[in-house]
C-alpha positions as CSV (number, residue, x, y, z in Angstrom):
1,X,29.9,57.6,36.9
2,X,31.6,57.0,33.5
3,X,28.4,58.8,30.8
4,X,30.5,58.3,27.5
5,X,31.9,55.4,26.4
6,X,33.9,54.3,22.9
7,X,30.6,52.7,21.3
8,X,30.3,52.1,17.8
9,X,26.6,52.4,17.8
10,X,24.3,55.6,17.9
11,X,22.5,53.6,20.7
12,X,23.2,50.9,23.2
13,X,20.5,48.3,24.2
14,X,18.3,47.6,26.8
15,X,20.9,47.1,30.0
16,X,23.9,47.6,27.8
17,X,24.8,50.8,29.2
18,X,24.5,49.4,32.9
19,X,26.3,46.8,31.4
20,X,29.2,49.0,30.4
21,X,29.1,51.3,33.7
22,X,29.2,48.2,36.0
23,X,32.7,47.2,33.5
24,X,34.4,50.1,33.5
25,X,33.7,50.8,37.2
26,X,35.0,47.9,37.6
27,X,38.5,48.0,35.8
28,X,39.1,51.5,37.0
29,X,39.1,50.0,40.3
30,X,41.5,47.4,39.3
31,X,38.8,45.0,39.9
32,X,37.6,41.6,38.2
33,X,34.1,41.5,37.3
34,X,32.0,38.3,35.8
35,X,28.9,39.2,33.6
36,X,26.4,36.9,33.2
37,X,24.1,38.5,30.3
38,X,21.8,36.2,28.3
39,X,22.2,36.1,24.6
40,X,21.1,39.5,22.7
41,X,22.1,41.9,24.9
42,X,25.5,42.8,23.5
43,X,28.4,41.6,25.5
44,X,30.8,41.9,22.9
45,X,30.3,45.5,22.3
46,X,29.6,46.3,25.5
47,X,32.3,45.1,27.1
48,X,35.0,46.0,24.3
49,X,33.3,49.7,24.7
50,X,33.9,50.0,28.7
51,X,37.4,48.0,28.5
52,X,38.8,50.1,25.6
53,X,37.1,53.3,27.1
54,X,39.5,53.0,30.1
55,X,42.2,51.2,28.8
56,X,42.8,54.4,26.3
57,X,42.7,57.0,28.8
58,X,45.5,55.1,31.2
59,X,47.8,53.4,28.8
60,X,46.4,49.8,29.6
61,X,46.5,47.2,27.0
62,X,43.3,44.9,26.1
63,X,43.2,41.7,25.9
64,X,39.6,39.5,24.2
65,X,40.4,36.2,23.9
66,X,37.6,33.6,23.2
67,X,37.9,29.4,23.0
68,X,37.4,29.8,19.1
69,X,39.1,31.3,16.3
70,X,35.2,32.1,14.7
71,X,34.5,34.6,17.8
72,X,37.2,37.1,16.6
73,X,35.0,38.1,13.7
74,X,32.3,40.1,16.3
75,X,35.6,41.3,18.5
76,X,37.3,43.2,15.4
77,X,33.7,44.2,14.0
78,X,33.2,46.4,17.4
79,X,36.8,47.6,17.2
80,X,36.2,49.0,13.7
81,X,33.4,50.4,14.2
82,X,34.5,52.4,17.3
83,X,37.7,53.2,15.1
84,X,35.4,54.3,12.4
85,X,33.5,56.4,14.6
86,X,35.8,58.2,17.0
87,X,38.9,58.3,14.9
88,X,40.6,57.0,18.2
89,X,43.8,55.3,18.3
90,X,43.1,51.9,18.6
91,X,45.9,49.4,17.4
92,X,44.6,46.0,16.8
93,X,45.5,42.8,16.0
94,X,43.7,38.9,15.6
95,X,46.3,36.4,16.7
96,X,45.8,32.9,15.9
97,X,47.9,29.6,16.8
98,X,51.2,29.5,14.8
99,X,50.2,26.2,13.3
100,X,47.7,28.3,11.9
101,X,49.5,30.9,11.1
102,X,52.7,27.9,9.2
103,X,52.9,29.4,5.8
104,X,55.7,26.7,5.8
105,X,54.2,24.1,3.0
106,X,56.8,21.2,4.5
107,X,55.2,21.1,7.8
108,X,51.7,23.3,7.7
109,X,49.4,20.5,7.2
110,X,51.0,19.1,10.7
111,X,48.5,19.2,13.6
112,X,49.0,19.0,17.2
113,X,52.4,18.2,19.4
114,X,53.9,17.0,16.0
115,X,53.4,20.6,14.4
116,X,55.5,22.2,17.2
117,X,58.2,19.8,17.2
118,X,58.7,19.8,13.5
119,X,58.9,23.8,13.6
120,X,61.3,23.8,16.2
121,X,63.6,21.7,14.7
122,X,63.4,23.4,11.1
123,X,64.1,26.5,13.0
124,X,66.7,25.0,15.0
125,X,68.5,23.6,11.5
126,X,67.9,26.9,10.3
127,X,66.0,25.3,7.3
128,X,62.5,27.6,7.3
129,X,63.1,30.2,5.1
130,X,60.3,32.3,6.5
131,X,61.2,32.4,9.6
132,X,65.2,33.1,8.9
133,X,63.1,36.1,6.5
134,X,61.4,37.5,9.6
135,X,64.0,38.2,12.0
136,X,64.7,41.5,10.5
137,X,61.9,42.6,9.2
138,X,62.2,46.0,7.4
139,X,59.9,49.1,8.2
140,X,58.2,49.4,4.9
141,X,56.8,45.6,4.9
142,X,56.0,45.9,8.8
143,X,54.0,49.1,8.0
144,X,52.2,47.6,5.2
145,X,51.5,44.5,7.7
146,X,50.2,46.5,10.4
147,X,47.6,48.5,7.9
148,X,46.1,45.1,7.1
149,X,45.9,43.7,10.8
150,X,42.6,45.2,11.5
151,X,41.4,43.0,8.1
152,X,42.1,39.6,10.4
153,X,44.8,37.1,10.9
154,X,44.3,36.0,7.0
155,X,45.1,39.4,5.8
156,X,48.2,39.3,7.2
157,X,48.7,35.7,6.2
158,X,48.5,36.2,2.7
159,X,50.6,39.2,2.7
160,X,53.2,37.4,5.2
161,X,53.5,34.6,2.7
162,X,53.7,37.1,-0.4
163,X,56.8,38.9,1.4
164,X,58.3,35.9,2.2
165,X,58.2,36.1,5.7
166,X,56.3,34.0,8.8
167,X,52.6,35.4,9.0
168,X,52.6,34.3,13.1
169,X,56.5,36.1,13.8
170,X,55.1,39.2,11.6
171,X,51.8,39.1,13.6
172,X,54.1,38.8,16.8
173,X,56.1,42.2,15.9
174,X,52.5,43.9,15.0
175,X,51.1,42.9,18.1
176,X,54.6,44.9,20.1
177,X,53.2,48.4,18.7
178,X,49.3,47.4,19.3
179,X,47.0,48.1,21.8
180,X,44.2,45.7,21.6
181,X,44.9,41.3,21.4
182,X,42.5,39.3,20.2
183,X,43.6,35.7,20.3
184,X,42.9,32.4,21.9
185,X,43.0,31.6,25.5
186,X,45.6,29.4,25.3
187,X,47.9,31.9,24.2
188,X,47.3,33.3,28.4
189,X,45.5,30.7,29.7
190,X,48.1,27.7,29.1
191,X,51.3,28.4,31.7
192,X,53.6,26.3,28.9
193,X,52.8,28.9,26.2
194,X,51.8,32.1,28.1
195,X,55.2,33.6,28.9
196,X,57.0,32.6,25.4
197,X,53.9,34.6,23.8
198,X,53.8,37.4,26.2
199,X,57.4,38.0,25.9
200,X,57.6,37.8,21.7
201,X,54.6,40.7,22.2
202,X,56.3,42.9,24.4
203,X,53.4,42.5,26.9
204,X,53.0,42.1,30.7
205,X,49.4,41.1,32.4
206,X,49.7,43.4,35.3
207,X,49.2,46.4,32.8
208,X,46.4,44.3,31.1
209,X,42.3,44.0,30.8
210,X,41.9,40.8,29.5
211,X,38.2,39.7,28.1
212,X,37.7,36.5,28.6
213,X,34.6,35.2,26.4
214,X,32.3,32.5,26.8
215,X,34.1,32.2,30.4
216,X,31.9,29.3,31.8
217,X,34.2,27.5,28.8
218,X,37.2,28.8,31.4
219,X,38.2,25.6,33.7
220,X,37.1,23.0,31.4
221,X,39.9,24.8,28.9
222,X,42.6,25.0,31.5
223,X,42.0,21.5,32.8
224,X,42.5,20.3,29.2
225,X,46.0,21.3,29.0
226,X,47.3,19.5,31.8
227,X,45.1,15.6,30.8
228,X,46.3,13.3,28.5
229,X,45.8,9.5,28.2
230,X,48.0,6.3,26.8
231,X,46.4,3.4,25.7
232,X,48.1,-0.1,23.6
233,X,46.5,0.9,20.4
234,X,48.9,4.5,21.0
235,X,51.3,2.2,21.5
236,X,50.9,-0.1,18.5
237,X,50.6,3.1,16.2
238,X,53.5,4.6,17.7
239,X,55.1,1.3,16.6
240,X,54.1,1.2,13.4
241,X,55.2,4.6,12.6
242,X,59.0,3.4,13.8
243,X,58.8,0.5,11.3
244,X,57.9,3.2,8.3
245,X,61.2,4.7,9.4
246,X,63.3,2.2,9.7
247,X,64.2,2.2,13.4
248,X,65.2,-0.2,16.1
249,X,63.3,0.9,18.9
250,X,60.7,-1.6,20.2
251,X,57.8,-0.2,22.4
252,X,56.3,-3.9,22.9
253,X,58.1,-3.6,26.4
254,X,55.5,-0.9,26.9
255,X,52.6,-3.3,25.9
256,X,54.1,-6.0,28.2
257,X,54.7,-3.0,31.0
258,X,51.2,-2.1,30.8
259,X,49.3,-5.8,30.7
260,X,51.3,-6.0,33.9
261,X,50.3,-3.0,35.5
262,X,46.6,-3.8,34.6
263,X,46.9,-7.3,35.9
264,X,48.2,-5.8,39.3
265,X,46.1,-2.7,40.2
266,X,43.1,-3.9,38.4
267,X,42.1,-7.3,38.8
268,X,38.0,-7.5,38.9
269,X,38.1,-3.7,38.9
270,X,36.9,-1.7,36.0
271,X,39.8,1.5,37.1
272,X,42.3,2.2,39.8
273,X,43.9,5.3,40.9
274,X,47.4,4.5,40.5
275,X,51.1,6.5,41.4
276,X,53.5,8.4,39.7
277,X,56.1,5.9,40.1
278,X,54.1,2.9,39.2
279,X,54.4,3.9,35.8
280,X,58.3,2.4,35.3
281,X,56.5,-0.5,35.0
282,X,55.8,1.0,31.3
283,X,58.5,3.5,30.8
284,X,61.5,2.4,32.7
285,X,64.0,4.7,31.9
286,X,61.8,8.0,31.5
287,X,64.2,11.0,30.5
288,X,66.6,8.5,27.9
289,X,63.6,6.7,26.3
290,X,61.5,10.1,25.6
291,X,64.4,11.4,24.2
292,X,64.9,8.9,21.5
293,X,61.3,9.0,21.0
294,X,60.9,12.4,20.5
295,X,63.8,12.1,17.7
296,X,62.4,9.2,16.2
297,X,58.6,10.9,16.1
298,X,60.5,14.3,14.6
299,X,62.3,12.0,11.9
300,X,58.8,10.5,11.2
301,X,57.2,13.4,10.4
302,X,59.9,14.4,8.3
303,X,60.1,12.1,6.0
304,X,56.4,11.2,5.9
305,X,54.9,14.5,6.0
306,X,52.3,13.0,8.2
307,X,49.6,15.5,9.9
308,X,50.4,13.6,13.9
309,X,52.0,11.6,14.9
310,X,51.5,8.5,17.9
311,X,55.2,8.8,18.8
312,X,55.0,12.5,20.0
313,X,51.8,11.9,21.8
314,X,53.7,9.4,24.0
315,X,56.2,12.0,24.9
316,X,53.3,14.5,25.6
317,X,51.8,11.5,28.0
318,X,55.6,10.7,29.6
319,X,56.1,14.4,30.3
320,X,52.7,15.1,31.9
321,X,52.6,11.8,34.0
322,X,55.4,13.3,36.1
323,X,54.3,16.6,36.3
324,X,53.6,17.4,40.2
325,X,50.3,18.7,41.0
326,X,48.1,18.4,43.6
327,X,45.1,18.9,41.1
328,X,45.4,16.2,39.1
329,X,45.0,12.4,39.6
330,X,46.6,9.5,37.7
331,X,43.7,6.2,36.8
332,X,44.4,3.2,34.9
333,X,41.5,1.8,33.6
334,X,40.2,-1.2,31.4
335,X,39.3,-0.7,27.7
336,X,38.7,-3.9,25.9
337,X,41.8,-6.4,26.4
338,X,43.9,-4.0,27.1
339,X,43.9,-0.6,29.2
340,X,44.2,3.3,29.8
341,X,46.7,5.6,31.9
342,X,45.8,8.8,32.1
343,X,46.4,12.1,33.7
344,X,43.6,14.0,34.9
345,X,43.5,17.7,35.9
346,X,40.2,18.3,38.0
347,X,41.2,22.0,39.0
348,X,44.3,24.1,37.1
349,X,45.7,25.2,39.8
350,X,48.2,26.5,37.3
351,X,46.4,28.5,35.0
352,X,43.6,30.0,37.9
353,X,46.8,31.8,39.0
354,X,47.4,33.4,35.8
355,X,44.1,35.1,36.1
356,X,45.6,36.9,39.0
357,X,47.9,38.1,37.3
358,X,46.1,40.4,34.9
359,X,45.5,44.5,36.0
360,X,41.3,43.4,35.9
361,X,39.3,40.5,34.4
362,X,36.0,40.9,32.7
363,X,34.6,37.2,32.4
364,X,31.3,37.0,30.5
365,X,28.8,34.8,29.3
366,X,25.2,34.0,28.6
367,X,25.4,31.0,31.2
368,X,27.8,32.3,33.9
369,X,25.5,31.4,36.6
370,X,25.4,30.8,39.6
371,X,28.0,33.7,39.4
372,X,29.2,32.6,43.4
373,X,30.5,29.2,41.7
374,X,32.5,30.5,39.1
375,X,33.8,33.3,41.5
376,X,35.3,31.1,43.3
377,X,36.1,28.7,40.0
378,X,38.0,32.0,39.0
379,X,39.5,32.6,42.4
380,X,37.7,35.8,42.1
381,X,36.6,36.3,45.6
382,X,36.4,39.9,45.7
383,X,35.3,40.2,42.0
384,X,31.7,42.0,41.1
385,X,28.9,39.7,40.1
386,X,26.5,40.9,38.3
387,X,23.4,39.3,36.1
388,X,21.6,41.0,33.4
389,X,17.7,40.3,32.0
390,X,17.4,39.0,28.8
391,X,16.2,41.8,26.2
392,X,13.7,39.8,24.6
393,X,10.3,40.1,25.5
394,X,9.4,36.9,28.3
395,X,5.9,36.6,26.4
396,X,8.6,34.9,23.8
397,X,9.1,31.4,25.6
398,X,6.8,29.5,27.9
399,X,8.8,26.7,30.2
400,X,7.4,23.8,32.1
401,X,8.3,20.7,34.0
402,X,7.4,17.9,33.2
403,X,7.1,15.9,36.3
404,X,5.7,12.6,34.9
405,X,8.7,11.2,34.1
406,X,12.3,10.7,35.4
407,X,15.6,8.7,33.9
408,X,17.1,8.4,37.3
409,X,18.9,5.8,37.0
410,X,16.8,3.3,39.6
411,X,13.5,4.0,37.2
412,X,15.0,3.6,33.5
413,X,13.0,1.0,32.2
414,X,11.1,-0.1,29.4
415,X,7.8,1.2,30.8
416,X,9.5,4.6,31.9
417,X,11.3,4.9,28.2
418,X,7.6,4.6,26.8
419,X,6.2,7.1,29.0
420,X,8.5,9.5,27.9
421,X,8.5,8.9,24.1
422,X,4.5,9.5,24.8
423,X,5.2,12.8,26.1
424,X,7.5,13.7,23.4
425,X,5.4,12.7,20.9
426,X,2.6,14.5,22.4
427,X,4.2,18.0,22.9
428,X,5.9,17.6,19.4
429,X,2.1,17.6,18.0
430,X,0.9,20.4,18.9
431,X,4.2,21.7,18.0
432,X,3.9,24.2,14.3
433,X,7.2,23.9,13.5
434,X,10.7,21.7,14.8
435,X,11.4,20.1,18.0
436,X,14.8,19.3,19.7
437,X,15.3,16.9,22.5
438,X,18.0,16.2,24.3
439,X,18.9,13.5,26.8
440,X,21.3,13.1,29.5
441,X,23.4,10.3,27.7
442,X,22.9,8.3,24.3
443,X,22.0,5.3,26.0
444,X,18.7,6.7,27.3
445,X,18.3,8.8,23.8
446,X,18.4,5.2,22.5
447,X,16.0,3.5,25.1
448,X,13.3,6.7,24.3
449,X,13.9,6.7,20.5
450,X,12.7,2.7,19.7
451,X,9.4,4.0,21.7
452,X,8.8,7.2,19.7
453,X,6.0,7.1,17.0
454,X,7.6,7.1,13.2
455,X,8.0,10.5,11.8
456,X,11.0,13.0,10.4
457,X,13.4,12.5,13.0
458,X,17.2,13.2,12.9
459,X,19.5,11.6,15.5
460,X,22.8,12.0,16.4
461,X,24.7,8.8,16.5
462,X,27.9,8.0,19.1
463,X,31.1,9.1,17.8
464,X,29.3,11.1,14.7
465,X,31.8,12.9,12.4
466,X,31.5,16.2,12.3
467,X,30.3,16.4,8.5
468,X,27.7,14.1,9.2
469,X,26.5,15.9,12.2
470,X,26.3,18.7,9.8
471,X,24.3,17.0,6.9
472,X,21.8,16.4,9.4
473,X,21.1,19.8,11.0
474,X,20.5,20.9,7.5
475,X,18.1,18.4,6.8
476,X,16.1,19.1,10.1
477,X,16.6,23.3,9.5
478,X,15.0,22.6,6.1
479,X,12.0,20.2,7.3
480,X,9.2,21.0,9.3
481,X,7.6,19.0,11.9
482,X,11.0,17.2,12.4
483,X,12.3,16.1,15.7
484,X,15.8,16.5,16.2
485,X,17.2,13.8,18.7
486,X,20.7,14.7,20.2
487,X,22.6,14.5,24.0
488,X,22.9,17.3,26.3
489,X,26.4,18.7,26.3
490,X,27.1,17.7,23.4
491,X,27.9,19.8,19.7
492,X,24.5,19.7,18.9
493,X,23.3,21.3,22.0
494,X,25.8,24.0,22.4
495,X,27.5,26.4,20.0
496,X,25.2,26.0,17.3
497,X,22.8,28.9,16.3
498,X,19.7,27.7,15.0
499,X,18.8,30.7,13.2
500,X,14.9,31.6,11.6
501,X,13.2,29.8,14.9
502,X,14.2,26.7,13.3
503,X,13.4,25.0,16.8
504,X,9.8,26.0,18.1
505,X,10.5,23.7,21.3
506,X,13.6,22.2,22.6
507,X,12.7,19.7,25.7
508,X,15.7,18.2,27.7
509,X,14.6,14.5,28.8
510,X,16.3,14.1,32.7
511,X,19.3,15.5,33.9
512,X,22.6,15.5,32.5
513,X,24.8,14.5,35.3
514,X,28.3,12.8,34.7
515,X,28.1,9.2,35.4
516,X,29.8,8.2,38.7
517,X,33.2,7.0,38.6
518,X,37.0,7.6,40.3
519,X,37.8,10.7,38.3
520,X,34.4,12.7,39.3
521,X,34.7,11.4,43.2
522,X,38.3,12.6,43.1
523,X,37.0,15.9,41.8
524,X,34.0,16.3,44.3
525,X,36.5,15.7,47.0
526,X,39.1,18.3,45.8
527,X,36.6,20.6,46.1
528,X,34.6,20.1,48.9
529,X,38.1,20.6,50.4
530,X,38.8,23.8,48.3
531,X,35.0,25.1,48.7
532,X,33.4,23.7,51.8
533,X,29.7,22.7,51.8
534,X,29.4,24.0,47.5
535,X,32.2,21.4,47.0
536,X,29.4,18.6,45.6
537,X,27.4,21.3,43.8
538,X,30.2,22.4,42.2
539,X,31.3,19.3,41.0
540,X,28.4,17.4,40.4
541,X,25.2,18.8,40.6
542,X,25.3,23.0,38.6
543,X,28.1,21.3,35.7
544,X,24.4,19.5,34.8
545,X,21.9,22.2,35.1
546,X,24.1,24.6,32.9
547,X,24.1,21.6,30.4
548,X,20.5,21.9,30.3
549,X,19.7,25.3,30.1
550,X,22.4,25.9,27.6
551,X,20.7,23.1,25.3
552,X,17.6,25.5,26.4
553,X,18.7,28.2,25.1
554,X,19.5,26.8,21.5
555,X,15.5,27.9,21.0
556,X,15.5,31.8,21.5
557,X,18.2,33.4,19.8
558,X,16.8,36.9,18.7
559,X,13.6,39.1,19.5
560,X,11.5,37.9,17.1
561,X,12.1,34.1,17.8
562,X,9.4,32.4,19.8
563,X,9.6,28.6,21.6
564,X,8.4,26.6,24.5
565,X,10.3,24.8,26.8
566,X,9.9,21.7,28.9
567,X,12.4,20.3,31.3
568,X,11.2,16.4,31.7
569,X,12.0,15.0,34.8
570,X,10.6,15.1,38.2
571,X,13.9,16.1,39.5
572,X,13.8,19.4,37.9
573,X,10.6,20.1,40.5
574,X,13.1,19.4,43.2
575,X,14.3,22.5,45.6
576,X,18.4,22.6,44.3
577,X,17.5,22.1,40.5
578,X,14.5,24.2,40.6
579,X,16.6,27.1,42.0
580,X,19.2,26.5,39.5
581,X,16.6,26.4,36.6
582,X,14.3,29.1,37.4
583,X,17.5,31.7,38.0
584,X,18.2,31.3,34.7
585,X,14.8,30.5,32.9
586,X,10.6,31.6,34.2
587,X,8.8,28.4,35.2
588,X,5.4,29.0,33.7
589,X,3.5,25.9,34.8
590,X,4.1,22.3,36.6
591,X,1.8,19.7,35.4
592,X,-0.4,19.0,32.6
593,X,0.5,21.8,30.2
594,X,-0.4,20.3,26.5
595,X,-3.0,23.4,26.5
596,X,-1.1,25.5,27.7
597,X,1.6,24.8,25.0
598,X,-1.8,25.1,22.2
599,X,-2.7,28.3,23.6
600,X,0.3,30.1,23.5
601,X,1.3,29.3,19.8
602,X,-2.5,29.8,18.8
603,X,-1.8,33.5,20.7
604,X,1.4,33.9,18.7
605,X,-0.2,32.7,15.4
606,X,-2.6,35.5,15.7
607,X,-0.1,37.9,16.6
608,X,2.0,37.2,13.6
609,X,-0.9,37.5,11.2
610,X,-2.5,40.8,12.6
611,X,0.9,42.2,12.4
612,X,1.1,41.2,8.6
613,X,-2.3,43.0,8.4
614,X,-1.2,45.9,9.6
């Protein structure tokens, strides 16, 4: 057993060690493990500290990649730290996406598809001066580089652009001589990008421990890459965008192609699944037409200096429509007058195969449960599962169920949307601080909120803008007594911190399941045929229950924070969802638990003051 590991602090945790003996025995098996360790207990660190540990000691390279650029910052904290501490000889660099990385200012404020084609064709002209600078860059300017790669990607940005040279090719030749990758998953995950990157690093899986973070993020990610939709009002943009340009293509056979299509596989029918080669009905000549399209939507961006463009994403669509899998399904579907095509991974075969590449996997996350499911999500049969116990003390957060109430769909009704704003109002009374609620879909927030008494409540609308969604958490963080309204799932309910116990309650109204329709029948049926028997719970039934203990979870985010919990629905009583809840949260009461609730803040109150006594 492994007793010293590369740990930047004097001390781990509560089940951090464990948590770093089950990791590296793991890896020095060769072996995948997935870590499901509640928020607190140090997965970052612990995990870096096993990986690196024996990644050091047998010449294997580390990969953490993460779903967002913010999670590097706590990746290269640990690294430095461990650096600082053991003098070892860790190389490491932060990659980012090159359209991040564009210190071009004729194409950087570009975004999407439209970014990579304009590159490519100011490389291919030879007309980027930073990246003609970069292929021979000298020792002196790499060195200076490479001492500023463990300050972040915008370190090496700025002193990139100072030089002259492109910050993502520079970080690409720092990244040959380091150890240690932090990037994105998409730079791995994503087969049309993984072996261009891998082979600008200098860097093969197979001698590779890749750390994937916030893992239960994993499929969702993957699937993403290979789905991608077409409506008319694409069309009519894309249009548009050939008139500013001056060109003689007409799309409006595409319009026609598609009123057609709708009017045949449609009818009284809200969607159809529909085949690959029903779509020459739109595109008739696929290879010539996405060729002149692809010109025309590079010439656009040229000359307008526009950020995306419509044109591009109709290549994107044309080339994904006709890629073969037998993951994905192809829907057309109505949407006002007109209608949708789109492509829709429900498993990446693709990238799940990827994983298998890699020397070991550590996937972690503070919902990676059940860990069976994601296993086999992972095609990680033979991986270790393990679960950790949160590190904050369980007299922290009471939960209950509510089983007075239910928005199943048969019993949404007026009197059932009352009886549930009654119970929020009543549990937000006795409540000495913020409460959050989340529903399974905004048309039930809706139904609930015209019911609930008047008060300092902040609701998230549909199709809210970022900015706004911001102005109002900062309102409700501010206030007390406020009731923050928002859907399960959604921004507001995962991957925000709401530090200082700003929320003193969350309660998650009914269960978040996906409404039914062709694409989540097509996936249930995938896997029931992949999975057996766990195909439905895959699909259907656990994607909800993580929704709602993640939105859970927004309550508790250190040791000192306290909150109650109440899962409102009958349903949640039920033997499946019960299990699910109670693996990941302690069920304190079912029933009437208003005094409950008043008890165990009047305890906390007391506890708080005696302490400031003290």
């Amino acid at each position: 057993m492994q007793k010293d590991f590369l740990f930047r602090f004097s001390a781990p945790r509560q089940y951090q060690k464990e948590m770093m003996q089950d990791i590296y025995g793991a890896v020095s098996r060769g072996q995948s493990i997935l870590v499901n360790a509640p928020t607190g207990i140090g997965k970052t660190d612990a995990a870096i500290g096993a990986t690196l540990t024996y990644a050091l000691k047998n010449s294997k390279d580390v990969f953490f990649l993460t779903p967002k650029i913010s999670q590097h910052k706590i990746a290269m904290e640990a690294l430095r730290g461990i650096r600082e501490k053991f003098g070892a000889d860790i190389r490491f660099v932060d990659v980012v996406g090159k359209q991040n990385m564009c210190a071009n200012p004729e194409i950087n404020m570009i975004t999407g598809d439209a970014f990579y084609a304009a590159c490519d064709g100011l490389v291919k002209r030879n007309k980027c001066s930073f990246f003609t600078n970069s292929k021979s860059i000298d020792e002196s300017a790499l060195a200076k580089l490479s001492s500023l790669s463990s300050q972040g990607h915008n370190s090496v940005f700025s002193a990139s652009y100072d030089l002259g040279l492109c910050p993502y090719e520079a970080t690409a030749r720092i990244a040959k001589n380091a150890n240690v990758i932090i990037a994105g998953y998409s730079h791995i995950l994503n087969p049309y990008t993984k072996q261009t990157f891998l082979r600008k690093i200098g860097k093969s899986l197979d001698n590779a421990i890749i750390i994937w973070d916030e893992s239960h993020n994993l499929i969702d990610i993957a699937n993403s890459y290979f789905s991608v939709s077409l409506t008319n009002r694409t069309i009519d943009l894309a249009q548009a965008e050939l008139a500013r340009i001056g060109s003689s293509i007409d799309l409006s056979y595409m319009k026609f192609g598609l009123s057609r299509l709708r009017a045949k596989m449609l009818g009284a029918k809200s969607e159809s699944f529909i085949g690959m080669d029903d779509l020459s009905m739109v595109v008739p000549e696929q290879t010539d037409i996405s060729e002149d399209i692809e010109k025309a939507g590079i010439e656009y961006i040229s000359q307008t200096k526009a950020k995306r463009s419509s044109l591009m994403h109709i290549v994107k669509f044309i080339t994904s429509w006709y890629h073969e899998s037998e993951s994905s399904v192809r829907i057309i579907s109505k949407m006002g007058d007109g209608a949708k095509l789109s492509v829709n991974s429900i498993y990446p075969e693709e990238s799940v195969a990827i994983l298998k590449e890699a020397f070991a996997n550590v996937f972690m996350s503070a919902t990676l449960d059940p860990t069976k499911m994601y296993a086999d999500l992972f095609s990680s049969g033979n991986a270790v599962m393990k679960s950790y116990k949160s590190p904050f003390p369980e007299g922290n957060r009471m939960a209950f169920i509510d089983e007075s109430v239910t928005t199943k769909y048969e019993s949404r009704s007026v009197g059932e949307y009352r009886r549930i704003a009654e119970r929020i109002d009543r549990v937000s009374s006795i409540i000495p601080g913020n409460t959050a609620v989340f529903f399974p879909s905004f048309d039930v927030m809706e139904g609930v909120y015209r019911y609930m008494r008047p008060g300092n409540i902040y609701r998230q609308h549909r199709n809210m803008k970022s900015l706004s969604i911001d102005g109002v958490l900062e309102k409700f963080k501010k206030g007390e007594k406020g009731i923050l309204l928002g859907v399960a799932g959604g921004s507001l309910s995962e991957g925000i911190d709401y530090e200082n116990n700003s929320i003193k309650c969350v309660i998650i109204v009914g269960i978040p399941l996906s409404r039914p329709n062709l694409l989540l029948n097509a996936k249930i049926n995938y896997f029931t045929k992949k999975f057996g028997q766990r195909g439905s719970d895959y699909a259907y039934f656990v994607p909800a229950i993580i929704k709602s203990v993640q939105a859970a979870g927004r309550a508790i985010r250190n040791e000192k924070d306290r909150a109650v919990l109440v899962f409102m629905d009958k349903r949640y009583g039920w033997g499946t969802y019960y299990s699910l809840v109670s693996n990941s949260v302690k069920i304190s009461e079912i029933g009437d638990y208003a005094q409950h609730i008043s008890d165990f803040w009047k305890k906390n109150t007391e506890a708080e003051i005696s302490k400031g006594n003290t």
